[in-house]
C-alpha positions in Angstrom: -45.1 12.8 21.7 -42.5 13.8 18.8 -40.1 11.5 20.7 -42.5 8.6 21.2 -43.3 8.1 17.4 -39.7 8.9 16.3 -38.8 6.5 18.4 -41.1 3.8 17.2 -41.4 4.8 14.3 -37.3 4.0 13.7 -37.7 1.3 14.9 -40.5 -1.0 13.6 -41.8 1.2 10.5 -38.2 2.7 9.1 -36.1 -0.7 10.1 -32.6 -0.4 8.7 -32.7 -3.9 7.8 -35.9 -4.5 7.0 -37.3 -1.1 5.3 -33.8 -0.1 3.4 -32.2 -3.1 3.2 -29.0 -1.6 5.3 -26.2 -3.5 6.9 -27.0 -6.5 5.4 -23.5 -8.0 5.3 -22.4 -8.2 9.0 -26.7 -9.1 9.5 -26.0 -12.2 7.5 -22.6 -13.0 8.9 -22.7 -12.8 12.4 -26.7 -14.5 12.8 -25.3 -18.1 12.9 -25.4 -17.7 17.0 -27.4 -15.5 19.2 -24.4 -14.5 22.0 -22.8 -13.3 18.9 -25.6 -11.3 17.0 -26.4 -10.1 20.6 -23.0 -8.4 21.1 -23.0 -6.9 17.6 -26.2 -5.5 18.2 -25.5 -3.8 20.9 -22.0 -2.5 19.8 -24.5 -0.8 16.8 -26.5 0.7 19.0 -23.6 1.9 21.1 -21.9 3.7 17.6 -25.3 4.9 16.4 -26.3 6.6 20.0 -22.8 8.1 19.8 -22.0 9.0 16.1 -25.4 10.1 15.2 -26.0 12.9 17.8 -22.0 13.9 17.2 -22.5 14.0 13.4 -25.8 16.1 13.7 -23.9 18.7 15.6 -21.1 18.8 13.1 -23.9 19.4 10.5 -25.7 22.1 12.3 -22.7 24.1 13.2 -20.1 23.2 10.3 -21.2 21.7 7.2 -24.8 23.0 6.8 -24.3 26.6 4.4 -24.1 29.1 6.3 -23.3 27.2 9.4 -20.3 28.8 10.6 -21.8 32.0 10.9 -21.4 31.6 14.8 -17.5 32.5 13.6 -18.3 35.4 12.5 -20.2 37.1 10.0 -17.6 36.6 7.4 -17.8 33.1 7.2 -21.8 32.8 7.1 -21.5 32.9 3.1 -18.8 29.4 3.4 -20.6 25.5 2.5 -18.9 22.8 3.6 -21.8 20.5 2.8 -19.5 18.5 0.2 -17.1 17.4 3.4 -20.3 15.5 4.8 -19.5 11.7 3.7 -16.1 12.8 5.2 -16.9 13.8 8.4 -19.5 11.9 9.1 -17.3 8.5 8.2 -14.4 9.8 10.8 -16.6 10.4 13.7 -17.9 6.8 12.9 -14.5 5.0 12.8 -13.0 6.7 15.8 -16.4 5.7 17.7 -15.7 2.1 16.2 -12.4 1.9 16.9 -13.1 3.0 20.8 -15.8 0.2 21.0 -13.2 -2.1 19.5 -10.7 -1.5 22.4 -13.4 -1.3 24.9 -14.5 -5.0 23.9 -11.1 -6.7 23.3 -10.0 -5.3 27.0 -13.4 -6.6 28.6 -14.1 -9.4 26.6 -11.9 -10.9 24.5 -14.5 -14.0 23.9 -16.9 -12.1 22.3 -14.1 -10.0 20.9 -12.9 -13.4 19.1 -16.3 -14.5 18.1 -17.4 -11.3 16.1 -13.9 -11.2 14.4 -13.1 -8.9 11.4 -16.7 -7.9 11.8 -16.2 -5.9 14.8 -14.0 -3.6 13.0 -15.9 -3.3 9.9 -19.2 -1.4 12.1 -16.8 1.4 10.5 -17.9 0.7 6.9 -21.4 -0.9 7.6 -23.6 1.1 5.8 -26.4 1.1 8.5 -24.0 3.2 10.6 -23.1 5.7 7.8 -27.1 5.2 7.1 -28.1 6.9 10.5 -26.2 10.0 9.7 -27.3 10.4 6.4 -31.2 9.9 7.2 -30.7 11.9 9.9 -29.3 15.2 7.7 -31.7 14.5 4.8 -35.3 14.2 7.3 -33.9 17.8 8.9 -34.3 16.6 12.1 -34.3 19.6 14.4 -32.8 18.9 17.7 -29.9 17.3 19.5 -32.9 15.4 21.4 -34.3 14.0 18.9 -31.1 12.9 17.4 -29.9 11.2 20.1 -33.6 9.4 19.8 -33.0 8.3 16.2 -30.2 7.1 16.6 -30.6 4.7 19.5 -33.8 3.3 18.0 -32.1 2.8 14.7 -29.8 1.2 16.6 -32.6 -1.1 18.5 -34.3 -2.0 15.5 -31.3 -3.1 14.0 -30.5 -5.0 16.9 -33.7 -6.5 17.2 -33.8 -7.7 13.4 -29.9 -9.7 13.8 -31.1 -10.9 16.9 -34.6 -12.5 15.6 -32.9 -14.1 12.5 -30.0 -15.2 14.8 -32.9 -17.3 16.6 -34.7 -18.4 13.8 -31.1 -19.7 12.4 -30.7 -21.8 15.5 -33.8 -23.6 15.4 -33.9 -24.2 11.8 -30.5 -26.1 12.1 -32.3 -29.0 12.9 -35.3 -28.7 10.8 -35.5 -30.6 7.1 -34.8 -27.5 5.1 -34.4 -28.5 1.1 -30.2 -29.0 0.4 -30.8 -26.1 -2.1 -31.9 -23.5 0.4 -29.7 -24.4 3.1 -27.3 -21.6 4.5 -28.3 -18.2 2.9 -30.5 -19.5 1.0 -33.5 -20.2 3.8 -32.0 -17.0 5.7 -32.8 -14.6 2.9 -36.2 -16.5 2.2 -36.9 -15.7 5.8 -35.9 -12.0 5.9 -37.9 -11.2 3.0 -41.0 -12.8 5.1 -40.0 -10.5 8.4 -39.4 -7.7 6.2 -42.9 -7.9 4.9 -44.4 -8.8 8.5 -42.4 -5.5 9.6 -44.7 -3.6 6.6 -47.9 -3.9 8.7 -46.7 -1.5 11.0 -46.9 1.0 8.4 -49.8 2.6 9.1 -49.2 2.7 13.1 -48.5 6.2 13.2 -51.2 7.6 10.3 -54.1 8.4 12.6 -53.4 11.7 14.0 -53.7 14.0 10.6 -56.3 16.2 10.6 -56.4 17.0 7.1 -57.5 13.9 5.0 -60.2 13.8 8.0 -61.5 17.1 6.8 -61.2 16.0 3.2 -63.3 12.9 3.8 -65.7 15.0 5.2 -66.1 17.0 2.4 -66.3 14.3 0.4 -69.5 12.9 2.4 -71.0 15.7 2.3 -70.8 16.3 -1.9 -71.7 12.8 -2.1 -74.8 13.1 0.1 -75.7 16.2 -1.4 -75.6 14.6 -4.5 -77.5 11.3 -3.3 -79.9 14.3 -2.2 -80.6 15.7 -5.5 -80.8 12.0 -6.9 -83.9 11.3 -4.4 -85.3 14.7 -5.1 -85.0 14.0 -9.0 -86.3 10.5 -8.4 -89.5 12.0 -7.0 -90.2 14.5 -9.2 -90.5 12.0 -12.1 -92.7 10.1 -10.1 -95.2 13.0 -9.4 -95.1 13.7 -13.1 -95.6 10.2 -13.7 -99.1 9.7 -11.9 -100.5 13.4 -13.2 -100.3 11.5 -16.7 -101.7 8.6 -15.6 -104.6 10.1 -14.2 
């Protein structure tokens, strides 16, 4: 179940694009066509199901304090926690630079299509994003890593891929001269990014505690609607004895 609503839960609650706003340049670039966006998407999720897993081993059992205790007990006191940004940016540019060949060898159309693009997955900060989000929510296994980091990938992908379509057919619709270009495409990402919102509260139903709360708080304010009635009646009863 942990894996199911991380999994989800990446995807259409914490979108890269459309919950943080991440990897916006290469989004914006490389939507004009949908064979396009869908090769960069799926290089992204390639790098993110590789780098992320990779980087949350380096952090577990190098940069974490205390971490290289499996060394030896003289080095449990050492942090390398301030080499993070470092390491994690290596792993992600030798991954890049592997896809980069991999494409160019296979398929040197969609090699020529995505361009300088292509290369820059190394600095796109949904990428570097992953890792980060991955170390700061603790997540606790290699599992689970590997989860995140192909549904970050996915709801990336799925987010260049719907504005790539929306960019096609709007090329023949009568948008105002002013908005044309980015103009209608950031109009339109704020709208999915707000659509993407509603799935919020997909994953809120399970907690047991606010349902115990609640409870309590029926049962004070029935208690209190209690007293109310019993109060009410009492002045009544008085009422009629000095009537009659």
């Amino acid at each position: 179940m942990e894996h199911v609503e991380l999994f989800f839960k990446s995807i259409f609650i914490d979108n890269m694009v459309f919950a943080t706003f991440l990897g916006m340049c290469s989004y914006l670039a490389v939507s004009k066509k949908v064979s396009t966006a869908v090769g960069l998407g799926a290089a992204v999720i390639f790098v993110l199901a590789i780098t992320v897993p990779l980087n949350w081993l380096l952090d577990q059992y190098i940069l974490q304090p205390g971490a290289l205790s499996w060394l030896g007990a003289e080095y449990a006191s050492y942090d390398l926690s301030f080499l993070s940004f470092i390491m994690f940016i290596a792993t992600i540019a030798t991954m890049v630079q592997l896809v980069e060949i991999v494409v160019e060898k296979f398929s040197p159309a969609l090699y020529n299509s995505l361009g300088i693009f292509l290369p820059l997955i190394a600095v796109n900060c949904a990428i570097l994003g992953g890792s980060l989000f991955m170390q700061s929510r603790e997540i606790a296994t290699l599992g689970l890593a590997l989860n995140y980091g192909v549904a970050s990938g996915i709801g990336w992908f799925l987010a260049i891929l719907a504005i790539a379509a929306i960019r096609e057919k709007i090329r023949y619709s009568a948008v105002p001269p002013a908005l044309r270009g980015l103009g209608i495409t950031f109009i339109i990402t704020g709208l999915m990014a707000i659509g993407f919102m509603s799935f919020g509260g997909m994953l809120t139903g399970g907690d047991e505690g606010p349902k115990q709360e609640d409870a309590t708080a029926v049962e004070v304010i029935e208690e209190d609607i209690n007293e109310e009635d019993a109060t009410t009646k009492s002045d009544l009863e008085i009422a009629q004895n000095t009537n009659k």
